[in-house]
C-alpha angles and dihedrals in degrees: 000000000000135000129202129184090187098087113094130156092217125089120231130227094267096056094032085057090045091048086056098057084060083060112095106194119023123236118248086262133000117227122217099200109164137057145039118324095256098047095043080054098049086046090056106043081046081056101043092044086065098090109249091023115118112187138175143177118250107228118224108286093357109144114218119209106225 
């Protein structure tokens, strides 16, 4: 029998980041809505450094009109 903890179902920056460059044409903003609070924040501030990019970090139970 073998165990990994290596399988997860979330992206990490790195591949979030990757995912973006296939956008052509960035949203509005850009919400950041999972994770602890530092690493929401670093997601967001790797997103908003990309020129034309506007992120935030959704605060908990905050609704987002879309």
């Amino acid at each position: 029998m073998m165990a990994t903890d290596a399988l997860s179902a979330h992206a990490d920056r790195a591949e979030l980041l990757r995912w973006l460059r296939g956008v052509r044409r960035p949203a509005e903003t850009t919400w950041c809505v999972h994770g602890e609070p530092d690493a929401a924040a670093a997601v967001r501030d790797a997103i908003a450094a990309r020129p034309g990019w506007r992120a935030a970090v959704a605060a908990d139970g905050q609704r987002i009109d879309l």
